[in-house]
Every structure is written in C-alpha cells, then in structure tokens.
N, C-alpha and C positions, 0 to 999 in steps of 0.2 A: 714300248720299245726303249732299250737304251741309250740309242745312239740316234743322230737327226735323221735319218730314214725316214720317209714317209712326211718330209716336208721338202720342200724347194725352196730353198733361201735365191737371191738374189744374183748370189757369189757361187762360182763352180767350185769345186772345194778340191783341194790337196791330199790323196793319200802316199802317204811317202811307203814305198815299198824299201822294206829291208835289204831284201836278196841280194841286192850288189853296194853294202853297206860293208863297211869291216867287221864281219862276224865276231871276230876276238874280242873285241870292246862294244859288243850290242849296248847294252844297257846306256854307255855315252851316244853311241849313232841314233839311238832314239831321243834322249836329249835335245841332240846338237839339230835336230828337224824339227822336233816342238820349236826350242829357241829360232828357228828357221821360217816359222809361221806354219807349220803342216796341220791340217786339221785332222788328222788320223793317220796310225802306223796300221799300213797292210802287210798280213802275213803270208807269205807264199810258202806252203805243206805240200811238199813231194812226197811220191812213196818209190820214185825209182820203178812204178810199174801203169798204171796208168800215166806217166809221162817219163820218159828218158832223164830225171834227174832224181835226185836227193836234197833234202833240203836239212828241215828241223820238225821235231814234234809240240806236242801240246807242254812235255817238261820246260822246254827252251820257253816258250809263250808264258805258261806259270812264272818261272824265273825274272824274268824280266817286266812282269804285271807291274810290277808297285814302282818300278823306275816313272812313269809316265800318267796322267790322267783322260789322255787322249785317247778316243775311242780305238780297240783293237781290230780290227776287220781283216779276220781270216777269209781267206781263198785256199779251200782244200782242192788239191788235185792228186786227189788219191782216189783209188778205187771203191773201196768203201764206206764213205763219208759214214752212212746209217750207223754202222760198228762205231764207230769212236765220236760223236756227234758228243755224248755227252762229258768225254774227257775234255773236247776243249772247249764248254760250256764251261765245267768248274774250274779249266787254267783263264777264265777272265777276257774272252773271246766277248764283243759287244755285239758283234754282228761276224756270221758265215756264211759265206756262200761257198758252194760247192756245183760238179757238173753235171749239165741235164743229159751227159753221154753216156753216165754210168752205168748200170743195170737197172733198169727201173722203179723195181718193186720198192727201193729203196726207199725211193726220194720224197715221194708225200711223209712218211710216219719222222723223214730224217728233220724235212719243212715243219710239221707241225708241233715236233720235239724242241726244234730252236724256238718257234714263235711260243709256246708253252710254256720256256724256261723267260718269258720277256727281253727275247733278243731281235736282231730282224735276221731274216731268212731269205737268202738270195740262191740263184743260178744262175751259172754263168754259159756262155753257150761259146765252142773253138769256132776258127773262122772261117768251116767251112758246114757248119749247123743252122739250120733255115731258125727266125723265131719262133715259127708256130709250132718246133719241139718244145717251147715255153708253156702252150695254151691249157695242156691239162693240169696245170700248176699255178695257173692263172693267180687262183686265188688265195694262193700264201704266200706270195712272193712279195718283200720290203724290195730287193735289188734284184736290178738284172746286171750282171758283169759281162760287157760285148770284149771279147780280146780280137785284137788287132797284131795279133803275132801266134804263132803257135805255141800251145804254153809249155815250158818246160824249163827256158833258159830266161834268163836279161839281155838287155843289150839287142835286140833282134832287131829289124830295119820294118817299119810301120809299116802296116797294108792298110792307103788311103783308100783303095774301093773297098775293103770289109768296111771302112767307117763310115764311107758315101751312103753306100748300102743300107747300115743298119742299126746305124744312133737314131736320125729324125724318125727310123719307122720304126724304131725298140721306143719311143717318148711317142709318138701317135698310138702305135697300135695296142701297148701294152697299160700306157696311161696318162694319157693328154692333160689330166685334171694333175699330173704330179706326185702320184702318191704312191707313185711305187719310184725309187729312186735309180737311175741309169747311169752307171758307173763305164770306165773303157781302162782297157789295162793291156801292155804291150805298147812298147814308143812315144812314150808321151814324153814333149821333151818341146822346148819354142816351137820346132818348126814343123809341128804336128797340131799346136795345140790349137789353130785356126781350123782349122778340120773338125775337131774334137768339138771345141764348142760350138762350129756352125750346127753340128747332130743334135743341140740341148742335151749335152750333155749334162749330169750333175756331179759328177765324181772321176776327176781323173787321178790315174795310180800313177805315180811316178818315180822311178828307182835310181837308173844309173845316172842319168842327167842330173841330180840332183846331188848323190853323196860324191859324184866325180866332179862337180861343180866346185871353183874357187871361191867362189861365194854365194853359201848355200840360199840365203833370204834372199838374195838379189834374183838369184835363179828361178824361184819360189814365185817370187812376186811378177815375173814378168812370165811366165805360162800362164800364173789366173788373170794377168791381165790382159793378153792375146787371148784367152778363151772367154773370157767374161765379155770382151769385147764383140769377139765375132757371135757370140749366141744371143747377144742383146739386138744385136744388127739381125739377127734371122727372126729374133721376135716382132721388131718394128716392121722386118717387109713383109 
C-alpha cells in the first residue's frame, strides 16, 4: 500500500478535510495544513445523489496532486464508487474508501480494484449502519471510516453515542492486532477529540475547526494531543 494504512503508529494522525477550506485557492489550503502539521488531505466526493450535496471530482484531485506529497485519502460518497474507482486511481488517490450503503454488487470488485492498483481500500459505514454490514468485506478492508454525523455537509454537531458505540468495537471486532486502520469523520474538533481517541481511534478527519482556526498548527497540535492522550489512557486501563 501507499499510504501508512495497515500500521498503527503511536500518534492518532490528522486528516485535514478540504470541504470547508477556501475552494478558490485549494492548492495553498493544502499547503497551509501540510505546513500545519496534517498528516493527510481528505477528500470529500459528492454526487448530489447518494448524499444531499455537491462537491468536486477526480479533475479537481488530479489538479491539485502535485501541490502536496501528503498522502490523498478520498472519501467517495457517491453512488457508484465501482464506475469511476479507476478515474480516481489515476487523479493520485493513495487511499479510497467509499460506502458499504451502496448497492452491493459493487463493492468487492470496487475493493479489490483499489487494493490491485497498491492503494488501501476502505468502507465507511453512516451513523445509523450496524458494523457487521462490514463482515462480508472483512477481508479487503485497509480502513473503516466510522462517521459521526450524517454525511453530506461540514460543520455538523458530533454524535458522541455513534462514537461510544462504535470506535472501540470498529478496533476489537474488525482488528485488535491493528492492521486494518479506524478512521472517524464528522466533528472532530478539541472538544470531541477525547471521545475519539478513547475509541482507538487511528485517524481523525478534521475540516472546519481547523481551516476556520486562527491558528492552524496550534489547532492541529492540541486535538492529536487530547486524542493521543485519551487513547493512550484506555490502553493503560
């Protein structure tokens, strides 16, 4: 794989979500979160039909590849991930996940298309999808993406029982050993991030808190350090 997937560093790691970035000047808003300390730009793919919004495509991801060396980690929420899997393979995607709500037939040939092409292959599951719609998939999955808001918009207000719920049993049940990596996306922000990492989390997305923050690395540095904190504290007890 290309991206740290499928290892468990120490540190919860930073995906800075774009979506509530200043679109007009992407190319510096990815920047200005690298220089921020972000350890990966995630990409939120609407299609305006599996979710109530509009976003960007796999051109806009192309476009702005070579501004950054930071791993790209698309989140497709669009209907037909399997269809267009391999366009944003070649715009420079390191890792994709997409949802396990879709239509089904899709989803294995769309998993084993990204893990084929040497990328990691995730699913993400909305906040009201049990995980064991994960278990027939068990076995291609780099990421599980657990969202903690409905997805479609930024800015949405955290639902701390989706994460009570289903970080610590998305990291027991799907892969205690760590090798599938457990991402949370939806409100991640200080005063969530003590939730987040008591789950073992590995990957938190973080969007408006961060580009709406007066000071982006300072912002940066005290969510992984509220979440490094509390998940190091749930390992010890």
């Amino acid at each position: 794989m290309t991206t740290d997937a499928g290892r468990r560093p120490a540190d919860v790691r930073i995906a800075a979500s774009i979506l509530d970035s200043n679109l007009g000047a992407l190319g510096d808003e990815i920047r200005r979160a690298e220089a921020a300390g972000a350890d990966r730009i995630h990409l939120d793919v609407m299609d305006g039909h599996f979710v109530p919004n509009l976003t960007f495509g796999w051109k806009t991801i192309e476009a702005v590849r070579a501004v950054t060396a930071l791993p790209f980690d698309a989140h497709l929420m669009i209907s037909e991930p399997g269809r267009w899997t391999d366009q944003f393979l070649d715009a420079g995607c390191d890792s994709i996940t997409f949802h396990v709500e879709v239509d089904a037939p899709q989803i294995r040939p769309a998993l084993e298309r990204i893990r084929d092409a040497g990328r990691a292959a995730g699913l993400s599951v909305k906040p009201k999808t049990g995980l064991a719609a994960l278990e027939p998939y068990r076995d291609l999955l780099d990421i599980v993406l657990v969202m903690t808001v409905e997805p479609g918009f930024g800015g949405q207000a955290f639902m701390a029982d989706v994460a009570d719920a289903k970080l610590a049993a998305a990291r027991d049940w799907l892969a205690p050993d760590g090798a599938c990596e457990i991402q949370v996306d939806g409100g991640g922000k200080r005063e969530t991030a003590e939730v987040i990492g008591r789950g073992g989390t590995d990957v938190i997305v973080v969007g408006s808190a961060l580009f709406r923050a007066p000071d982006m690395a300072a912002e940066l540095s005290r969510i992984r350090s509220i979440a490094d904190a509390a998940r190091r504290a749930t390992v010890a007890g």
